[in-house]
C-alpha positions as CSV (number, residue, x, y, z in Angstrom):
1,X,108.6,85.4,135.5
2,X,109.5,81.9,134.2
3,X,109.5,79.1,136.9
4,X,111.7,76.4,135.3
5,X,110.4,73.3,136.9
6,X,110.2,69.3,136.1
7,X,107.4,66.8,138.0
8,X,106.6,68.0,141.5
9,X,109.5,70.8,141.2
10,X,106.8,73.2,141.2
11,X,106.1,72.8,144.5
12,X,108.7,74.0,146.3
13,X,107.3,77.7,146.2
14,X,104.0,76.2,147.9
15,X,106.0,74.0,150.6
16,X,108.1,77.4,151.4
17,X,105.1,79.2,151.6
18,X,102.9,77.3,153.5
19,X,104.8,77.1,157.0
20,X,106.1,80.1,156.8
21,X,103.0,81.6,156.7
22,X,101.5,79.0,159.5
23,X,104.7,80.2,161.8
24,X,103.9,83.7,161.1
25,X,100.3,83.8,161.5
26,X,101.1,82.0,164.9
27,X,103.7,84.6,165.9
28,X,101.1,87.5,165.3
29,X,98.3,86.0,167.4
30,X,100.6,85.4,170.2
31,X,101.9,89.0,169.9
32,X,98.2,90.1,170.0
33,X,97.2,88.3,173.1
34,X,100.5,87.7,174.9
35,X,102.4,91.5,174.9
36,X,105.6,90.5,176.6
37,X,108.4,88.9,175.2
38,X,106.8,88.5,171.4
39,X,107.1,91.7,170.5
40,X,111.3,91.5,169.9
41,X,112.6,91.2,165.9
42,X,114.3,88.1,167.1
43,X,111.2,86.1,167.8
44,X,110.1,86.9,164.2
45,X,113.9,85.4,163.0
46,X,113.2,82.3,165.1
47,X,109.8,81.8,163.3
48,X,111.3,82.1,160.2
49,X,113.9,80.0,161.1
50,X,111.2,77.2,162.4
51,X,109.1,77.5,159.2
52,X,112.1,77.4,156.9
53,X,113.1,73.3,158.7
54,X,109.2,72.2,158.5
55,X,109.4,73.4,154.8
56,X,113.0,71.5,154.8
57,X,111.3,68.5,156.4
58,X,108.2,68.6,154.2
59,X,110.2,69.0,151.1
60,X,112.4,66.3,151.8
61,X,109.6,63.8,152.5
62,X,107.8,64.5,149.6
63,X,110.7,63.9,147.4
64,X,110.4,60.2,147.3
65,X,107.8,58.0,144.9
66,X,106.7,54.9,145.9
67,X,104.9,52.5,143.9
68,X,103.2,49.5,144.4
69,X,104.4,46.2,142.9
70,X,102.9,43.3,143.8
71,X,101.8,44.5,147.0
72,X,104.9,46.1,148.3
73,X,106.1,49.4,147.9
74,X,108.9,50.1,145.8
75,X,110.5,53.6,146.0
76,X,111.2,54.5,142.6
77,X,113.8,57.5,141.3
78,X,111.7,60.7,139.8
79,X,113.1,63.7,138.6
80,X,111.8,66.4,141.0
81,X,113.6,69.8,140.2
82,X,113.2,73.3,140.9
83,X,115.1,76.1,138.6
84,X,117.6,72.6,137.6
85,X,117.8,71.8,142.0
86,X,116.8,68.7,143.1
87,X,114.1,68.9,145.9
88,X,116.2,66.7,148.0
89,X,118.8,69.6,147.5
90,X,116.4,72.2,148.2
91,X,115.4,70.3,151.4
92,X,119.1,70.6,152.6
93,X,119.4,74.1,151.4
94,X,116.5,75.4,153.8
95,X,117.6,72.8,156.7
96,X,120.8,75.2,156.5
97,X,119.4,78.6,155.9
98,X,116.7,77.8,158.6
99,X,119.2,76.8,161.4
100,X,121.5,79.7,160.4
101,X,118.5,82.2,160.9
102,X,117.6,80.5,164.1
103,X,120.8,80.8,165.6
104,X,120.8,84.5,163.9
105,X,118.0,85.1,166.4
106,X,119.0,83.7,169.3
107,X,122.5,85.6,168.8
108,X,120.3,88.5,168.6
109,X,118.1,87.6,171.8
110,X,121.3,87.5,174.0
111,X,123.5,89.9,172.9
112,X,121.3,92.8,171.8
């Protein structure tokens, strides 16, 4: 598979994977030693939901360059992009998916 990326582009894949896996690591330890409510698909949408906005939030922060000229920082324009996205795009984009899902689950927590 070819990743088309340019700069720090490449990067989106790890900050996607990263939390997700954190949230869902978490989400199996506290099915393991709490076996009440964890064990419903919703709470797994709601993790996925939470680790999709910290990969939104970590992506968006990590968009920005700063450089140092003459001892202040300067934010400077880069061209971070994954498959021809922006990774301040791709920020936005899982900010959306990530409350949709959350809201998916909580629909599903209520009404199921």
């Amino acid at each position: 598979m070819i990743l088309i990326y340019n700069n720090r582009g490449i990067l989106i894949p790890v900050f996607f994977a990263v939390p997700f896996l954190g949230v869902m690591l978490l989400i199996g330890a506290l099915k393991s030693y709490i076996n009440t409510s964890f064990s419903t698909d919703c709470i797994f949408e709601i993790g996925v939901g939470i680790g999709l906005i910290i990969s939104s939030v970590w992506t968006y922060f990590t968009s920005f360059d700063y450089v140092m000229n003459n001892g202040q920082k300067e934010k400077i324009e880069m061209n971070h992009h994954f498959f021809y996205i922006s990774n301040r795009l791709w920020s936005y984009i899982m900010l959306v998916i990530g409350i949709l899902v959350i809201i998916s689950g909580i629909f599903e927590f209520f009404f199921d």
